[in-house]
N, C-alpha and C positions, 0 to 999 in steps of 0.2 A: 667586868671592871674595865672600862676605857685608860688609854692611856694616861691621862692629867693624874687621874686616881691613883694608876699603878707607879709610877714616877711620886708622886706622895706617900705611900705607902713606905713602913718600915721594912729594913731588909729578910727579915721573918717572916712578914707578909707576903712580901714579893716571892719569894722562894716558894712559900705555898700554893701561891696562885700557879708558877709556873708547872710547879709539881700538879698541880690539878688539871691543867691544859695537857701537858703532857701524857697524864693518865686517860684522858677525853679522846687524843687522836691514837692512842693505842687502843682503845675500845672501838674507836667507829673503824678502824683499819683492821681489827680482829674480825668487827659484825661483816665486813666488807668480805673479809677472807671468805668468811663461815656461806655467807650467799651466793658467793660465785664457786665452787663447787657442784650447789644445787643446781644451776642453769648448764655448765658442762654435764653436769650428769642427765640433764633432760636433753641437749643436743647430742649425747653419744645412745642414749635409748630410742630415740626420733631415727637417727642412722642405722642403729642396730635392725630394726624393726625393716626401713627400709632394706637394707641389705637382704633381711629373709624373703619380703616380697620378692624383691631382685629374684634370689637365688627358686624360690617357687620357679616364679613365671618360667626362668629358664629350663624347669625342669620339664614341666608343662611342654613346652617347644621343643625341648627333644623328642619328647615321649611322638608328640603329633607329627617329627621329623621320623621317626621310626614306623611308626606305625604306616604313613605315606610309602616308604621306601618298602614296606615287605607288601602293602595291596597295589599299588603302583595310580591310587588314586589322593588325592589329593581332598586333607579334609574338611568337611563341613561346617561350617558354625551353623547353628539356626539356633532361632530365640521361640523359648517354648511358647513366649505370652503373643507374641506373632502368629507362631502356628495355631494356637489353640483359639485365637479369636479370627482368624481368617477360612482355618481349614473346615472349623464347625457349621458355618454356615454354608460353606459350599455341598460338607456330607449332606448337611440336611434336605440340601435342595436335590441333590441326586438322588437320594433315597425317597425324598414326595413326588419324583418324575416317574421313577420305577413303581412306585407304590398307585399310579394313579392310569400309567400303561397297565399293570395288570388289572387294575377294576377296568378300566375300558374294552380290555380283550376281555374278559371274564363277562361282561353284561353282553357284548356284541356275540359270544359264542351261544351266551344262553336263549338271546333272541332269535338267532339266526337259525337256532337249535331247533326252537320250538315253535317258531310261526310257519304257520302249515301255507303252501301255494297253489293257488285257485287257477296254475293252467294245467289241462287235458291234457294228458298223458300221450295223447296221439300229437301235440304241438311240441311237449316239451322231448317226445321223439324224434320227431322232424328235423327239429333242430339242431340236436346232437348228433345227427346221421350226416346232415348235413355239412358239419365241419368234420368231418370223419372220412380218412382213406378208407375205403370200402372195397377194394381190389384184393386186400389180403383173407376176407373175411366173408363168412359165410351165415346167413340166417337159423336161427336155430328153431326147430319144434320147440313143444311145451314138453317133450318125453326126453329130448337130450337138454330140457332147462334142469328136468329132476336128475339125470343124472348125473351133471357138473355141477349143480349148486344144492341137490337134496332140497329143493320148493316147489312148491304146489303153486302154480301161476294163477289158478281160480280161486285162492286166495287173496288175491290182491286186485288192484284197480287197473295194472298192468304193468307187463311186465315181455322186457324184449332180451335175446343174448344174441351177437356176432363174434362169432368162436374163428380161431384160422382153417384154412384150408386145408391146411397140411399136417400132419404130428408134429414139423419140425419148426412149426410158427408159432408166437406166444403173442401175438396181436390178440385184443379181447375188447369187446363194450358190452359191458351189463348194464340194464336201465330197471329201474323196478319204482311203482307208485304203488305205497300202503295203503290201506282201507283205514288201519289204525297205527297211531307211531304207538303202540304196545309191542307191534311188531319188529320193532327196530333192532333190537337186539339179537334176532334170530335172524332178520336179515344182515345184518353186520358181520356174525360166525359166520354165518353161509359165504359170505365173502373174502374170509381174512380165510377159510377150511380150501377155496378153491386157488389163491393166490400160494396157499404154503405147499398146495398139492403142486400146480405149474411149476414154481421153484425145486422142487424133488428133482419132477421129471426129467430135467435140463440141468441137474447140479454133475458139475463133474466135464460133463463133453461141449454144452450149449454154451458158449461164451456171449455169443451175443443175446438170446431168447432169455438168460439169467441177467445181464443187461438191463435189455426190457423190461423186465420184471421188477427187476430192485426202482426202476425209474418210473412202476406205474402206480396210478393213486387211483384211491376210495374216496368215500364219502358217504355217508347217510344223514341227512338233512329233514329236520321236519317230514314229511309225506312222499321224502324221493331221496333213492339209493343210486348210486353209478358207482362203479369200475370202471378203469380204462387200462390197457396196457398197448403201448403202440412207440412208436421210436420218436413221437412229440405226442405228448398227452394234453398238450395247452390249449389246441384249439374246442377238443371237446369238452374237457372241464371248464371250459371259458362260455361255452354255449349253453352251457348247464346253469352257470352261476347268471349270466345273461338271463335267462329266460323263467329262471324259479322266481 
């Protein structure tokens, strides 16, 4: 009802009207009340929640402040999706370097194992004598071969020992060329039976001759055996691996 209306209007009229207005702004000032509650109670839930995050985290931080203090290191964050997508490829690559060193050594052992070599036993002597101090060392029969190594030298395609001079020397070069690598195994004992017998002899008083020994090397290769034991072993086993 507009003004010109309500000013026309009998006084029983007017009274109603205003009675009706007045029940209108007590209604939308009620709706009013009733909905602002609802928004305070969503702003004191909003805080609530933050507050526990607050009170979390904090605890969190002492906990990592404690724990720092009794290992006196200082601690780590790492992120697992980081690690798991950086650190996988790196295992993997480490693990196909290892995996591809060993077939490499594994096929080089088995070639170098089995391919027999076509020089004469009187060259690939030569040679080895050649890099070889020969001052401490003394030529041996085929009678003192059987009794340091227990082999029959006419078994084989040849076969040399330089033993020391003296009891109290552990200088040694054995050279020996198979007829057959079937034989290798029995020459191998016969070597590993006279290295563990030298170490007996010398355990206990010989300081340097047990020395020597722990420092000297084998080998049985395709169609040729050496020992050395000497206070460098390098240039003969160098001359061996030079000339097979």
């Amino acid at each position: 009802m507009n003004d010109r209306e309500y000013r026309s209007a009998s006084a029983p009229r007017r009274r109603s009207v205003a009675e009706a207005q007045i029940r209108s702004r007590r209604t939308a000032g009620g709706s009013e009340r009733i909905r602002r509650p609802s928004a305070e109670g969503t702003r004191s839930r909003a805080a609530s929640s933050d507050a526990v995050r607050s009170r979390d985290a904090s605890a969190d931080a002492a906990r990592s402040r404690n724990t720092s203090a009794r290992t006196g290191r200082r601690p780590v964050r790492r992120s697992r999706s980081v690690s798991r997508h950086v650190g996988s490829p790196i295992i993997f690559t480490v693990l196909k370097v290892i995996c591809l060193a060993g077939l490499v050594f594994f096929l080089y052992t088995k070639m170098s194992g089995s391919r027999l070599s076509t020089v004469s036993f009187a060259d690939m002597q030569s040679a080895v004598t050649g890099a070889a101090d020969m001052a401490t060392m003394q030529e041996a029969d085929n009678q003192m071969i059987k009794r340091l190594y227990g082999l029959d030298p006419s078994l084989y395609d040849g076969v040399c020992l330089y033993y020391p001079l003296t009891n109290m020397g552990a200088e040694e070069l054995f050279l020996l060329k198979l007829k057959d690598t079937s034989q290798q195994d029995e020459v191998r004992s016969a070597i590993e039976a006279r290295l563990a017998t030298q170490k007996k002899s010398f355990e206990g008083y010989g300081i340097e001759q047990s020395a020597m020994l722990n420092r000297s090397v084998y080998e049985v290769r395709g169609n040729y055996a050496i020992f050395v034991s000497a206070d460098d072993t390098a240039p003969m086993k160098n001359a061996f691996d030079r000339t097979y």
